[in-house]
C-alpha positions, 0 to 999 in steps of 0.5 A: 735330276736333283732339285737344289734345295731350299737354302733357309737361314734362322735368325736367333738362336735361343730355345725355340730355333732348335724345333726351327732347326731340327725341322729343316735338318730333317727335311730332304728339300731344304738346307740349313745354309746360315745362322744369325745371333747377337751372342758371339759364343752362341753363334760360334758354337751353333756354327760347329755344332751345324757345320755352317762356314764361318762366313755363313755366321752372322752377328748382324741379321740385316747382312744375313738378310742380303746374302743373294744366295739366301732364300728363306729365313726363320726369325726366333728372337724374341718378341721386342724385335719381330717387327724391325727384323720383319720389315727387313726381311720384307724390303730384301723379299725373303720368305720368312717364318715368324715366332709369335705374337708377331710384335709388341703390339697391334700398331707394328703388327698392322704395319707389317700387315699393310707391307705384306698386303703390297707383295706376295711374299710367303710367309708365316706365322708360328703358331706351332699347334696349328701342326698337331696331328689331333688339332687339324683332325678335330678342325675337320670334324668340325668343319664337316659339321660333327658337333653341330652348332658350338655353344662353348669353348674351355681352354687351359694352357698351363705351365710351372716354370715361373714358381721358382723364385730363383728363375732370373729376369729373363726377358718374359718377364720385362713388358719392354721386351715381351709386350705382355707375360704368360698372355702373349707367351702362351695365350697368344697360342689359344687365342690362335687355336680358337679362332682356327677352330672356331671363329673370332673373338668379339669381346673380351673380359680379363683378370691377371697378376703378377705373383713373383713381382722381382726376380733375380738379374741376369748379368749384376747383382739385385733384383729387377721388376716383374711387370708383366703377368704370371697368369691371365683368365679370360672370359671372351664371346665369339662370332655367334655368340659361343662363350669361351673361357680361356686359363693362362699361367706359368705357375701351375705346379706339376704342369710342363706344357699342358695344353687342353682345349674343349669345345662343345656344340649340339651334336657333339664335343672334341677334347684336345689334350697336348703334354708329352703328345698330342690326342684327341677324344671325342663323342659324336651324337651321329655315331651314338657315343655313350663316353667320351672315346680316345680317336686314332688320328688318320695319317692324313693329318700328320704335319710338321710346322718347318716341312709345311714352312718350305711347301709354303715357299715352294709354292705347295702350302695347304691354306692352314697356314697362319699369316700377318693378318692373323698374326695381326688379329692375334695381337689385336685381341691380346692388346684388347685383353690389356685394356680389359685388364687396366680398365676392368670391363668387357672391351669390344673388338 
């Protein structure tokens, strides 16, 4: 006999509900059941795109959210409404997947926390690079104790998208919306591989700017205020003392998505590098390396973030999984990096 699937509905429909989609289409338990944006043409033209009947198409998430039927949902909106979408989905009990960073800061982060700490809900951050193949393998290297005790930690993630002056003010560009820029954006993703990897953030100390300080308006003509960062560097201190650097920016020519993390301890080094994919180097004391050596990454560690969204919900997650509490440490240590920055000093956390 088969088992009903999953009936899972994604709320906003900008770039990143394509992975969310692409990922329950492609899963044999699940079934994309509904769609949620405030754009109408957006929403008309996913829903033909997706074969979802036009009653299953919502301008308004709180009616998506009270349909009986549904059974989980995937919020990708930007990050001003995180927080209002997610209590809703709470007060309903939907299980949810929800984009990063989790709010705008750590005050709705906690709240959400504190309401998630009264129910059992499932749920579950996106912090996407907790599914690469070569960042779960190297997590168990270390955990296996292959390179020792971790002295430091180098991470870049970098990207070029923000040098053309002509991009307009989306809404990354605009504190109101986003929280923070290139910070949130794409530090939130370190800050999350670091602590998964390694421990949590004690102290941080920042440097930031803004370099392309108007842009072009979306919907009239002129120009509108940049007041978030372009780029963000930030020396932290993890538990045990481990010194970290972290390397954030949208104005790194040449660069689409790099992402590269180092990690060095007595024993041993990893070296996790993602672009086009994801790989992994090492040199291990215990085998007698010489150089650093490209690994094959066992199937054992092959994941994707929707599939392992709808294991959660079935009852069958691994623990990997990133929560509200650590979406909350998260935002708690990117607000922290906020203060570093208005105040220029180490900020304790």
């Amino acid at each position: 006999m088969q088992l009903a699937k999953l009936k899972v509905g994604v709320i906003g429909l900008g770039g990143i509900s394509d992975m969310h989609i692409s990922g329950i289409l492609a899963n044999e338990e699940a079934v994309l059941w509904s769609i949620c944006d405030c754009k109408e043409e957006v929403l008309a033209s996913r829903g033909e795109q997706y074969k979802i009947p036009e009653s299953r198409r919502y301008l308004d998430y709180t009616e998506m959210l009270a349909d009986p039927e549904l059974e989980a949902v995937s919020i990708g909106t930007p990050n001003y409404n995180h927080y209002e979408i997610a209590c809703e989905a709470i007060k309903q009990q939907k299980p949810f997947a929800l984009e990063k960073p989790v709010t705008l800061d750590e005050r709705e982060a906690a709240a959400l926390r504190d309401l998630l700490s009264e129910t059992d809900l499932p749920h579950m951050i996106c912090f996407s690079y907790r599914y690469k193949p070569a960042v779960r393998y190297a997590k168990w290297l270390i955990d296996q104790g292959k390179l020792g005790a971790i002295k430091h930690v180098y991470g870049q993630y970098l990207q070029g998208w923000g040098l053309s002056e002509q991009v307009p003010l989306v809404w990354r560009f605009r504190r109101e919306l986003s929280g923070s820029g290139a910070l949130g954006d794409l530090g939130s993703h370190l800050l999350d591989l670091q602590r998964f990897l390694v421990g949590n953030v004690e102290r941080v100390m920042a440097d930031a700017g803004t370099i392309i300080k108007d842009r072009p308006l979306l919907e009239s003509d002129g120009k509108g205020e940049v007041d978030v960062d372009d780029f963000c560097h930030v020396l932290a201190r993890l538990d045990g003392g481990i010194s970290s650097t972290m390397a954030i920016s949208r104005f790194a020519f040449g660069r689409g998505n790099f992402q590269q993390l180092e990690i060095f301890g007595d024993r041993g080094a990893v070296l996790y590098n993602l672009e086009e994919e994801d790989v992994l180097h090492v040199k291990l004391a215990e085998d007698g390396d010489e150089v650093f050596r490209k690994v094959e990454i066992p199937a054992e560690f092959q994941v994707d973030q929707m599939t392992a969204f709808i294991n959660l919900v079935n009852g069958h997650g691994d623990g990997y999984d990133a929560t509200m509490e650590d979406g909350y440490v998260n935002q708690h240590a990117i607000d922290s990096i906020l203060v570093s920055l208005k105040e220029q000093r180490w900020i304790f956390i």
